[in-house]
N, C-alpha and C positions, 0 to 999 in steps of 0.2 A: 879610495883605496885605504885610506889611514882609518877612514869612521869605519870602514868594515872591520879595519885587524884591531881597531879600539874596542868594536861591540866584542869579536871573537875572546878579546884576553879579558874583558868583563864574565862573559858566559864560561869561560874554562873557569876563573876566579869564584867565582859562585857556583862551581858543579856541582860540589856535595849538597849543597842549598837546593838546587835544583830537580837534582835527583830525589832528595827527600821529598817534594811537592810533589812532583808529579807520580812516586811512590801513593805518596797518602792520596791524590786524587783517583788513580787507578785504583786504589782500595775503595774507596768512596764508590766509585762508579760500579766496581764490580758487586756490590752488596744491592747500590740500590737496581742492577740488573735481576743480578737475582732473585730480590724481595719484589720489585715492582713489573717484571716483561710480562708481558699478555699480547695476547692474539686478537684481532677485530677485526673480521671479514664481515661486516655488516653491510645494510644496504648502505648506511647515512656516509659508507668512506667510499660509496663511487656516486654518488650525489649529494651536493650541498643543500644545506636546509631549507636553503630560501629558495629552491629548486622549483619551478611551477609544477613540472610532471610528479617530483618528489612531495611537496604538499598538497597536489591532487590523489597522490597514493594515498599519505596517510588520511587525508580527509574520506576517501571512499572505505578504509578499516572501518572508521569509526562508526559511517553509515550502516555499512552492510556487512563487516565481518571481514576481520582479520583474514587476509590468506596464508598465514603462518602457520600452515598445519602438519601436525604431524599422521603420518598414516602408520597404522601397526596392521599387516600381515597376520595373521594367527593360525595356522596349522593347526587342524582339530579332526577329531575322528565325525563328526559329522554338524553341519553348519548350522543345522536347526536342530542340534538334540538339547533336550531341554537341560543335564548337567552345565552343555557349551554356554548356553544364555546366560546361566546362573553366574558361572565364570566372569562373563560381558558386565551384568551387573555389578558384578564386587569389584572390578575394573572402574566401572562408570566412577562410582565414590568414591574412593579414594583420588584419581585425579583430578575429578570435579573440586576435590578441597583446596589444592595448588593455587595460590593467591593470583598467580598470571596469567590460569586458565577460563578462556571464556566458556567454552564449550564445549561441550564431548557426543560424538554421534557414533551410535553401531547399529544391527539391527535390534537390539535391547530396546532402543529407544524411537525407531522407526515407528511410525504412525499411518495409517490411511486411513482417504474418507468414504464416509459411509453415505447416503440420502437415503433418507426417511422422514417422514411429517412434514416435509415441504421445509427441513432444516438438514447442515450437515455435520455429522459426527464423527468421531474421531474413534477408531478403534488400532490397537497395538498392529503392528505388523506380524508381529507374530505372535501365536496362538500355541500353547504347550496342549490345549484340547482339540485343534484343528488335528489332522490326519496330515502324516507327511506328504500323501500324493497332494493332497487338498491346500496346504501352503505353497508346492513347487506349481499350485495350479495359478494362485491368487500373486506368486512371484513372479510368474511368467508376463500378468497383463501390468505391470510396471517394471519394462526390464531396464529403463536407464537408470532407475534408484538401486533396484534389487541388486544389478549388475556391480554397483559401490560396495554393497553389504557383504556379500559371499560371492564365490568365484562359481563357475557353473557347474563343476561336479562337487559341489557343496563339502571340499576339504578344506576352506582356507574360510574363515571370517574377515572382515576389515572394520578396524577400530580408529577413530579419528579425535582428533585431540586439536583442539582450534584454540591461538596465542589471542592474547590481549593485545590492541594493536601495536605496531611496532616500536613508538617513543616508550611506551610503558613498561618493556624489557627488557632494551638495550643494554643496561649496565647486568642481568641476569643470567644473558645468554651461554654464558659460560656453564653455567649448572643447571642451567633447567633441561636438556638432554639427560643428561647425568642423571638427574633426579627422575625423569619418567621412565627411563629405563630403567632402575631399580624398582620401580612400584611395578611396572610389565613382570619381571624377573620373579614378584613375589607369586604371581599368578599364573604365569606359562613360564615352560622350560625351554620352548624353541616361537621363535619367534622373527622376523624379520622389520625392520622400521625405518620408514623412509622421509622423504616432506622436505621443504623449505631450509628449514630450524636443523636438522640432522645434517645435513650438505653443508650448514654453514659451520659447525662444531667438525665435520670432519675436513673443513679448508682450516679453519684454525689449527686443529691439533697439526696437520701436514703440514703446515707451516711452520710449527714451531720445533717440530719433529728436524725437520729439514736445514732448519737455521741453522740449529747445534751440528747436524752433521755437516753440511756444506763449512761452517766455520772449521772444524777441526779439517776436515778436508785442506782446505786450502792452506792450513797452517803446515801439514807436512807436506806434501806437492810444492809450497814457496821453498819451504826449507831443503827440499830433497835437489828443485831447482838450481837453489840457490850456489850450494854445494859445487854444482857443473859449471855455475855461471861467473862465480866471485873470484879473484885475481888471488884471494887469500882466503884460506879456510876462517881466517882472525875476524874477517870483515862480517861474519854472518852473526854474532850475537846484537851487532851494530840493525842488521838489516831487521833481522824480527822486532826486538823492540820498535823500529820505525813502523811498523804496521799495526804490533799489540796496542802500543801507546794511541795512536790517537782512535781508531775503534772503539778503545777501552772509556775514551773519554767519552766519545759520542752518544755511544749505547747509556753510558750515565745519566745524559744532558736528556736522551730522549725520554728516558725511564720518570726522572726526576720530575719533568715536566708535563706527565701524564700521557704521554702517545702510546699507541700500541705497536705492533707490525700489524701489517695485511702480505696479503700474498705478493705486493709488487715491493714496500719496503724490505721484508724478508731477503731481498736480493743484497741490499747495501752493503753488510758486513764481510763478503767477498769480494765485491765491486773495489772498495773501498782498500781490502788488505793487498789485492794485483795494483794499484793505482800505487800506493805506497811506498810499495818494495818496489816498482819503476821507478820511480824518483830519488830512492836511495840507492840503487844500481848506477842509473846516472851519475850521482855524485861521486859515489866510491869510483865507479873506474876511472874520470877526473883526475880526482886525486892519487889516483894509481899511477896514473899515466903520467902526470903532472911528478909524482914522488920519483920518478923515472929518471925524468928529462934533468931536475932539478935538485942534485941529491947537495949541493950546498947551502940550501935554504933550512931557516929555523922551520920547527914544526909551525907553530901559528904563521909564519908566513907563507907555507906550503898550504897550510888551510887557506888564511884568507887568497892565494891563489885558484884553489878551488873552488870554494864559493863565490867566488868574483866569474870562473868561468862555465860555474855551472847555474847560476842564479836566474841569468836573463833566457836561457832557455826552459828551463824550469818553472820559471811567473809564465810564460806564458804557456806552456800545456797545460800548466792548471790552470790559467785562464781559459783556453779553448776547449779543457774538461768541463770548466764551470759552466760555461754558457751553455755547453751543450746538458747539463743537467737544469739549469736554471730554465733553460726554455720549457720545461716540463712544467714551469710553474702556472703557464698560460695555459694549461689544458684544464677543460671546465670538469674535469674529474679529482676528487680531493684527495684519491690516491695517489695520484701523478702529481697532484700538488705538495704533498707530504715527500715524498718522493726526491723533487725536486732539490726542496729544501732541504731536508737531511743528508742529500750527499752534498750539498755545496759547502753545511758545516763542516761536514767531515773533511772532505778538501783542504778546506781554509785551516784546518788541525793538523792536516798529514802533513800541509808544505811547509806551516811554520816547526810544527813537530819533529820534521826527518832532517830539519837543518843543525836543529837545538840540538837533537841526537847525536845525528853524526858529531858534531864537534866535540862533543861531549865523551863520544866513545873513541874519537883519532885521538884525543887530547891524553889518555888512557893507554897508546898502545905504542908499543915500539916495534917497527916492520923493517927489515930488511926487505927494501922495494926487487932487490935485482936476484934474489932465492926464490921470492914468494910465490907459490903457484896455488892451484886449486886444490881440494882435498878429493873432489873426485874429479875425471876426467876424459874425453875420448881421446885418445892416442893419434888414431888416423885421419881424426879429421883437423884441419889447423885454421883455426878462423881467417889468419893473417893470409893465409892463401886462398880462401874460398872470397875472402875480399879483393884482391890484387886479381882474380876471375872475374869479378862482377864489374871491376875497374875496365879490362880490357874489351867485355864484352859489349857492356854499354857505353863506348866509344866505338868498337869496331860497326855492332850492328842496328846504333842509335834510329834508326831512319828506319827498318823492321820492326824495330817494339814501339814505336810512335803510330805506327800504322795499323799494328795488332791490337795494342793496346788501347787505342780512340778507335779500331769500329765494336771492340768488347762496349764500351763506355754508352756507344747511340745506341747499342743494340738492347742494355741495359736499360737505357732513357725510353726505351719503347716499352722495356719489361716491367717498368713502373705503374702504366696503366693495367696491365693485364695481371697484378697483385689482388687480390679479394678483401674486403673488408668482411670480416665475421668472426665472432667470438659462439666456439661448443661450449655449451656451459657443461657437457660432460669432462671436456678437457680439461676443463678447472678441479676436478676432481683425483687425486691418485688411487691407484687401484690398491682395493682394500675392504672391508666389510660393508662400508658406506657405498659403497659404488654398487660392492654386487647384492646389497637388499636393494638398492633403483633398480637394477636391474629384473629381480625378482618380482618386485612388485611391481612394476612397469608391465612386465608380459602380461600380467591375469587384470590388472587394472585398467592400464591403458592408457595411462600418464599418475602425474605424482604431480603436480601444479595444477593450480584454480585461477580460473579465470573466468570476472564477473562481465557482461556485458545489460546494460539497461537500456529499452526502450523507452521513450516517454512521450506522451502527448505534446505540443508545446505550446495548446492552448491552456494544458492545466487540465483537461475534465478525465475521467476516468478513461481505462483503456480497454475495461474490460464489456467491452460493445461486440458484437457480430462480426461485422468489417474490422475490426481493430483483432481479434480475436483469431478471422482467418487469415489474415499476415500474418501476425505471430505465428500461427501452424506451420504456413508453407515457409518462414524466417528458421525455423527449427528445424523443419524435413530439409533444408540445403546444410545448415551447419551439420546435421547429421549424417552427412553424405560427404564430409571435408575428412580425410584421408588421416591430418595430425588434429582431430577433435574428438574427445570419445565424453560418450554417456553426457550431452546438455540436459540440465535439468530445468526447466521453467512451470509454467501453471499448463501450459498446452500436456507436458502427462498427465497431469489431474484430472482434466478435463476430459484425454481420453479414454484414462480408466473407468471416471464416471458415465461416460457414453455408453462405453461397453456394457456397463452393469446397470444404467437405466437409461436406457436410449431415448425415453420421450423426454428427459429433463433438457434436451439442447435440440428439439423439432424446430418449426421453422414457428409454426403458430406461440410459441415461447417468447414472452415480454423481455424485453432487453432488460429492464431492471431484475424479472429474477436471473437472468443467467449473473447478471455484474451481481449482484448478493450470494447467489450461488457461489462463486467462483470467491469472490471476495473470502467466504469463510475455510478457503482451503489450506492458506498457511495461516497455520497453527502455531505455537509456538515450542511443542516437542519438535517441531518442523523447520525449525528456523536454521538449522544448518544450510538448507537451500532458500535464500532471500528470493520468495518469490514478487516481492512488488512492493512500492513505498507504502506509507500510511497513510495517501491520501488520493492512491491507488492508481494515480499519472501517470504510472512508471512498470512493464514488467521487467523482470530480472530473470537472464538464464547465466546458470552455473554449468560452466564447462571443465572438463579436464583435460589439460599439455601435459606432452611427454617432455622433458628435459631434451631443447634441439639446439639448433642454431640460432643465432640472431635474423639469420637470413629468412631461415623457413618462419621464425615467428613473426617476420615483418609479412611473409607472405601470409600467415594464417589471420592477421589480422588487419590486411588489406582484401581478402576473403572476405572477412565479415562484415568489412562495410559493401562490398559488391552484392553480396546475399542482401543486404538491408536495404541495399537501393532498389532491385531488384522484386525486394516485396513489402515495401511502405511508400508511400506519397512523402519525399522529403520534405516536404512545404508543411506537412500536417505530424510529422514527428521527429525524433531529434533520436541522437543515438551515442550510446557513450560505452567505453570499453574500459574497464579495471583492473585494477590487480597488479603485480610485480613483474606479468610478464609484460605489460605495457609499458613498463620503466624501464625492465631489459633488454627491449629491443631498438631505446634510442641508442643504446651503446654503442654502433656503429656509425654513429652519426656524430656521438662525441671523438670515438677514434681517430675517423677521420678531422675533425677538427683540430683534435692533437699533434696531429700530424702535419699538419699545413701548415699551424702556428708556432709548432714547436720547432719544426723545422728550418724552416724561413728565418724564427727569430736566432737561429742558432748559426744558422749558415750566413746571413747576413754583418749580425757580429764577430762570428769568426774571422771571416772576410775581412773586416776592421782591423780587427787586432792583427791580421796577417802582413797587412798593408802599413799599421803603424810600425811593426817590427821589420820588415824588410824593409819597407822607405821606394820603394821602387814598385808603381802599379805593373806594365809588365811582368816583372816579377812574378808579383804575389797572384795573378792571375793564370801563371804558368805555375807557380807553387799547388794553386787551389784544385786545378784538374784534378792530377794525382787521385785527390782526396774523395771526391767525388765518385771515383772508380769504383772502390769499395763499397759502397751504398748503392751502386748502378749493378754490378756484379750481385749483392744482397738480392734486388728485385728480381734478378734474373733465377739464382736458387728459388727464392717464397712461390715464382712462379711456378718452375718446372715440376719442383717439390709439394705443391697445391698445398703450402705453406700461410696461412691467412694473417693481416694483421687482427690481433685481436686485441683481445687487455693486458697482456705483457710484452708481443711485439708490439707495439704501437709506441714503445718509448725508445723502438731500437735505433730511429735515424739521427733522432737529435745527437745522441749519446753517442754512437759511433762515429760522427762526425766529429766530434769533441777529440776522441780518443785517439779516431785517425790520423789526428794533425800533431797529437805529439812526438811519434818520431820524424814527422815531415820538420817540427819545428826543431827540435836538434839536430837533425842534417845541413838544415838551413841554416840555421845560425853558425856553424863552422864556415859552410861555404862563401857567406858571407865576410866572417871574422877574414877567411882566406885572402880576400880583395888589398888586406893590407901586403900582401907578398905578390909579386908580380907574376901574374901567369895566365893563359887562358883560363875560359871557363870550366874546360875539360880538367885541367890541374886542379883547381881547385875544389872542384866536386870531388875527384878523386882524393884528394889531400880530407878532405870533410870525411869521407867514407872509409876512409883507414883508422881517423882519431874516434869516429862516432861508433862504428857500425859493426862492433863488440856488443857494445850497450842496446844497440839496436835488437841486435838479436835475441839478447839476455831481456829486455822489457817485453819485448813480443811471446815470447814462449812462457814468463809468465803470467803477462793477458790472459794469452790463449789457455793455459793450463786452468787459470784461475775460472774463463766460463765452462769450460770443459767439464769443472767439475760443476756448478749449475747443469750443466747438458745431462748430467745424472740423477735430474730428479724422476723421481716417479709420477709427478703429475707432467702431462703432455705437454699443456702449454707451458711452463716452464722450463722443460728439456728442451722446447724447439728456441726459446729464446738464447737458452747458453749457445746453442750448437749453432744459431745464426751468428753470433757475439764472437764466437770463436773464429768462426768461419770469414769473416768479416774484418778481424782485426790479423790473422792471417795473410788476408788478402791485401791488407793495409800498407804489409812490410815488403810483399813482393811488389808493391806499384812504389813503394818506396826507395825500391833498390834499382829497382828495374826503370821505371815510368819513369819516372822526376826526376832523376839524374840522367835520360836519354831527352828529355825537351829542355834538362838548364844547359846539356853539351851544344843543342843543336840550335836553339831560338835566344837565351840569354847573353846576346852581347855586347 
C-alpha cells in the first residue's frame, strides 16, 4: 500500500513531465501514421514464405505464368470490326511497356494453326480481309479460346494483361491498378475490369476507407456513451484520452516498424478503443464509489484506494484479453499472427496507459462526490433498482435459470458441430465498382480466375502419343461438363480444330511421331498465354476458368478433377498436378479450422489457469468458467441457425470472446470474493458484489457492444457478420453474467 501511494505521488510530481512525453510521442505517432499507413491484402499476409503450397505457387508463376491477371471488358459497337482491332492494338503497346507486365492477350494477338507442307503455321486470328460471316465461321470451330476473346453477340471484346509473378510486385501493388486503368481510360471511355490484382486494390482501399470511418465512429458512440454512463460529466476528458493515447501510440509503433493493415488488423483500432474505455470506466466508478464512502481521505490516498481496488481485477481481464488475442498467434495464417501481436501491444499500452491517466487527470480535478451526476441521463430507469431485481431474482428463481441456462449451453455444444467451415471470397469484397465489374464480367465470361492443371508422363517420355492423346480428350470433355469450369483450354482444341479442317492428318494409318511433331508445333509463342505443355513435352497443360466461389465448392471442383483424372489415365503411368491461387485458397479452411482448435484450447486452457490462480478455489473457478463458455455455445447456435460460416474473420471470434467474456465475470468475481472478508452467505455476498460492480458492468458491456456494433456496419459481409457476432456475444456475456453465475455461486458455492 505505501509503494503504490509512493509511485502515485511520484507520477502526480512528474505530470507536467509526463504529459509533455506522451504529448510529443502521440505527435510522433500521429505523423508517422499518416506518412507511413498502407494497406496489404496480399497473398504473402495469409501465408508464410516458407509455406510448401505457397512456394509451390510461386514456383508454378514462374513455370507457366503468372495467374495475376487482369481482365478488361470492352464494350464495342462490333468485336471484329477492324477500327475495334486497331484500338486492341494501341492497347497491346502501351501496357506491354509496364516493367511488371509479362503478357498481354486479346484477339489482336490470337493466332491459329494452319497445316500445310506437312509443317504447321501460324496465321492471325483474325483477318480485317476475311468476310465477317467467314471469321464468326472460323470462331465457331475453336469456341473455348474464341469464347475468352469476345462475348457471342460480338459487343464486348476481352483484354487480358498477365503480372510478373507474384514476389516481383509485391511492394507495387498499390499502383499498378492505378496505372492500367489510366492507360485503358486513354483508349476507351466505358469500360469494365476485373482479375486477381483488381479485388486485391479494392480490399485495400475498403480497408482503409473503413478504418477511418470505423475509428471516428467509435470515437463518438464512446463519447456519446460515455455521457449516459460516467457518475460525472468531469470524468469524460479522462476517459477519451485513455483510449486516444494508447491507439495513438500503437498505430505509430506499427507504422514505424513497417506493417501494413490487412483486412483482419483493420479491426484493432476499435477493438482496442471499447477495451480501453472498459477499464477506465472500471476505475472511475471505483473511485466514484470509493470518493463516496470515504469523503475524509486526502486525494492521493482516495487514488491509491482505488487503484489498489481496481488493479487486481483489472491485470487480470487484460490478462484473459490477452491470452485470448495471443492465442491467435498459433494460427498458421500470418494475418492472425499479426493480428495477435498487435492487439496484445496495444493491451499492454492501454492498462499501463489508462492507470498513468487516470491519475493524472483525478490529480487535476476537484469533485464534489455527493452533487456529481451525469450530464446526460435516463430518468426512469435507476440502475440501483434494476440491480436489487436482479438480486432477488436470482436468489428467488436460482434452480430455473440453472436449468434453462445449462440445457441452452449442451444444446449450444451440439450446435458447435453443425457450424460450416468456409470462406466466399465474394464476401471479402464490399459492394462497389469492384464487385459489380466481377459481376459483369463473370456472366459473359464465366469466371475471372485461372487455373492451371498439368498432366505428365512419369516416365519422362512425351505425352503427345495416340493413347496419351485420347485421355487427354475424354480428361477435357468431363472438366467440360463440371458445372463451376468454363472454357478449359489445352492442345486437345488444337487438335480438334486441326481434325476438322484436315481430317487425314490424325487417321489411324498416321505414325505416332508425326502427330507428336505435329501437335508439338502448336504452341507457339503469340500463344503462350495458354501454356500448353513443358519444353520437353512430358507434361500437357489445360488452362481453366473459376468463378469467384466458396472455399467449399473450390475444394469440391478440385476433388472433381482428380476423380476425372483417375477416371481417364493409368495412375501408375501419369501423375497429375493442379496450380494456381485457387489451390492456395482453398486450403484456407483447413487453416481456419486449425485456428480454431488451437487458438482456442490455447486460450481456454490459460484462461482456466489464470481463473484458478485468482480465485484460489478449483470449485470455484470451475463454477465461475461455465458462465463463460455459454456465450461461445449460444455464438454456435446463431452461425448455425443464421448459416453464418467460420471463415477469415470469424475464425478469430472464439479465442477473443472468450478473453472478453471473462472480464466482467472477473470483476464480479473478485468483489464476491473480497466479500468473504464480511461474514455472510454466499447469496450476501454475490449480492453485496452486484450492487458495487454491476454499474460498470453494464456501462463496459454497452460499450463493447456499441463498439462491434459499429464494425457490424461495414459494407463488406464478412466483416459485418463478425461485428454483429462480437456484439451479439458479448451481449450475451453480461446476461449469463448477471443471470447464470450468480444463480450457480447461490446454489453450489459453499
Amino acid at each position: 500500500m505505501k509503494q503504490l501511494k509512493h509511485t502515485i505521488e511520484i507520477i502526480i510530481k512528474y505530470r507536467i513531465a509526463i504529459i509533455v512525453v506522451l504529448a510529443f510521442l502521440m505527435g510522433f505517432s500521429g505523423y508517422q501514421t499518416v506518412k507511413k499507413l498502407r494497406v496489404d491484402n496480399s497473398l504473402s499476409i495469409w501465408f508464410l514464405e516458407d509455406d510448401p503450397s505457397y512456394k509451390a505457387y510461386i514456383d508454378f508463376q514462374t513455370d507457366f505464368g503468372s495467374d495475376e491477371i487482369f481482365i478488361v471488358m470492352l464494350p464495342v459497337g462490333n468485336a471484329i470490326g477492324e477500327t475495334e482491332l486497331k484500338s486492341l492494338n494501341a492497347l497491346h503497346s502501351n501496357i506491354e511497356a509496364l516493367p511488371y507486365v509479362k503478357t498481354t492477350f486479346s484477339l489482336a494477338k490470337a493466332k491459329y494453326p494452319i497445316y500445310a507442307n506437312n509443317t504447321i503455321n501460324f496465321d492471325n486470328l483474325y483477318n480485317s480481309k476475311r468476310s465477317e460471316k467467314g471469321l464468326k465461321s472460323l470462331f465457331s470451330k475453336m469456341p473455348n479460346i474464341t469464347s475468352q476473346l469476345v462475348t457471342k453477340d460480338y459487343k464486348n471484346q476481352f483484354f487480358y494483361v498477365q503480372m510478373n509473378p507474384t514476389p516481383t510486385i509485391e511492394e507495387k501493388r498499390q499502383d499498378i491498378a492505378g496505372e492500367i486503368r489510366s492507360i485503358i481510360e486513354k483508349h476507351y471511355s466505358n469500360y469494365y475490369l476485373t482479375g486477381p490484382p483488381v479485388l486485391n486494390e479494392a480490399y485495400s482501399k475498403g480497408i482503409y476507407k473503413e478504418s477511418l470511418v470505423f475509428g471516428l465512429l467509435t470515437v463518438l458512440v464512446i463519447t456519446l456513451m460515455l455521457l449516459f454512463l460516467l457518475p460525472s460529466k468531469r470524468y469524460l476528458i479522462i476517459s477519451l484520452l485513455s483510449v486516444a493515447v494508447p491507439v495513438s501510440l500503437l498505430f505509430g509503433l506499427i507504422t514505424s516498424l513497417g506493417f501494413a493493415l490487412n483486412m483482419i488488423s483493420m479491426l484493432i483500432p476499435t477493438i482496442l478503443m471499447v477495451y480501453s474505455v472498459s477499464d477506465a470506466v472500471h476505475i472511475i466508478n471505483i473511485y466514484h464509489k470509493e470518493g463516496l464512502q470515504n469523503k475524509s481521505l486526502s486525494k492521493v490516498e482516495l487514488l491509491t484506494l482505488a487503484i489498489r481496488k481496481s488493479f487486481t481485477p483489472c491485470f487480470y481481464t487484460t490478462l484473459t484479453t490477452f491470452v485470448g488475442y495471443f492465442a491467435l498467434y498459433l494460427s498458421p495464417l500470418p494475418a492472425f499472427k499479426n493480428m495477435g501481436v498487435f492487439t496484445c501491444v496495444g493491451l499492454i499500452l492501454s492498462f499501463v496507459l489508462v492507470y498513468v491517466i487516470t491519475i493524472i487527470g483525478f490529480s487535476f480535478m476537484t469533485l464534489n462526490f455527493d452533487v456529481a451526476k451525469p450530464l446526460l441521463s435516463l430518468k426512469k430507469v435507476s440502475q440501483s433498482g434494476v440491480i436489487n431485481w436482479l438480486n432477488g431474482f436470482t436468489s428467488k428463481y436460482k434452480n430455473s435459470i440453472i436449468t434453462g441456462f445449462t440445457l441452452v449451453l449442451l444444446f449450444g455444444l451440439y450446435s458447435i458441430f453443425q457450424v460450416k467451415i468456409d470462406t466466399n471470397s465474394r464476401d471479402l469484397l464490399a459492394e462497389g465498382i469492384a464487385k459489380q465489374d466481377l459481376r459483369t464480367v463473370e456472366f459473359e465470361l464465366g469466371g475471372s480466375n485461372r487455373l492451371q492443371i498439368n498432366v505428365s508422363t512419369k516416365n519422362g517420355k512425351s505425352i503427345l502419343y495416340k493413347d496419351a492423346m485420347k485421355a487427354l480428350e475424354k480428361f477435357q470433355n468431363t472438366l467440360e461438363s463440371n458445372a463451376f469450369i468454363s472454357n478449359p483450354v489445352s492442345v486437345i482444341n488444337f487438335k480438334s480444330f486441326l481434325e476438322k479442317r484436315t481430317p487425314v492428318l490424325f487417321q489411324s494409318n498416321v505414325s505416332e511421331d508425326k502427330i507428336k511433331n505435329t501437335l508439338a508445333a502448336v504452341e507457339n509463342t503469340d500463344n503462350n498465354f495458354f501454356k500448353l505443355f513443358s519444353e520437353d513435352l512430358s507434361t500437357a497443360g489445360f488452362t481453366l476458368t473459376l468463378s469467384e466461389m466458396k472455399t467449399s465448392e473450390l475444394e469440391q471442383v478440385l476433388e472433381d478433377i482428380k476423380i476425372a483424372f483417375e477416371a481417364s489415365f493409368n495412375t501408375n503411368d501419369y501423375a497429375l498436378k493442379i496450380n494456381g491461387f485457387a489451390v492456395v485458397f482453398a486450403q484456407l479452411n483447413n487453416f481456419i479450422l486449425e485456428t480454431q482448435f488451437k487458438s482456442f484450447f490455447a486460450a481456454f486452457f490459460v484462461a482456466f489457469l489464470c481463473l484458478w490462480i485468482f480465485i484460489r478455489s478449483l470449485r470455484t473457478t470451475l463454477l465461475v468458467l461455465i458462465p463463460n463458455i455459454l456465450p461461445l455455445a449460444i455464438l454456435a447456435i446463431l452461425m448455425s441457425l443464421l448459416d453464418i460460416p467460420l471463415d477469415v474473420t470469424t475464425a478469430m471470434i472464439t479465442p477473443i470472446m472468450l478473453g472478453i467474456a471473462m472480464d466482467d465475470t472477473i470483476h464480479l468475481v473478485y468483489k464476491y470474493r473480497r466479500s468473504k472478508t464480511i461474514i455472510g452467505t454466499p447469496e450476501e455476498r454475490m449480492n453485496n458484489a452486484m450492487r458495487y460492480t454491476g454499474s460498470a458492468l453494464f456501462s463496459t458491456t454497452i460499450a463493447l457492444v456499441g463498439g462491434f456494433l459499429i464494425i457490424a456496419s461495414s459494407t463488406t459481409p464478412s466483416v459485418r457478420d463478425f461485428g454483429l457476432l462480437c456484439a451479439v456475444t458479448v451481449a450475451i456475456a453480461l446476461i449469463t453474467d448477471i443471470f447464470y453465475l450468480p444463480a450457480l455461486l447461490k446454489k453450489f458455492d459453499k
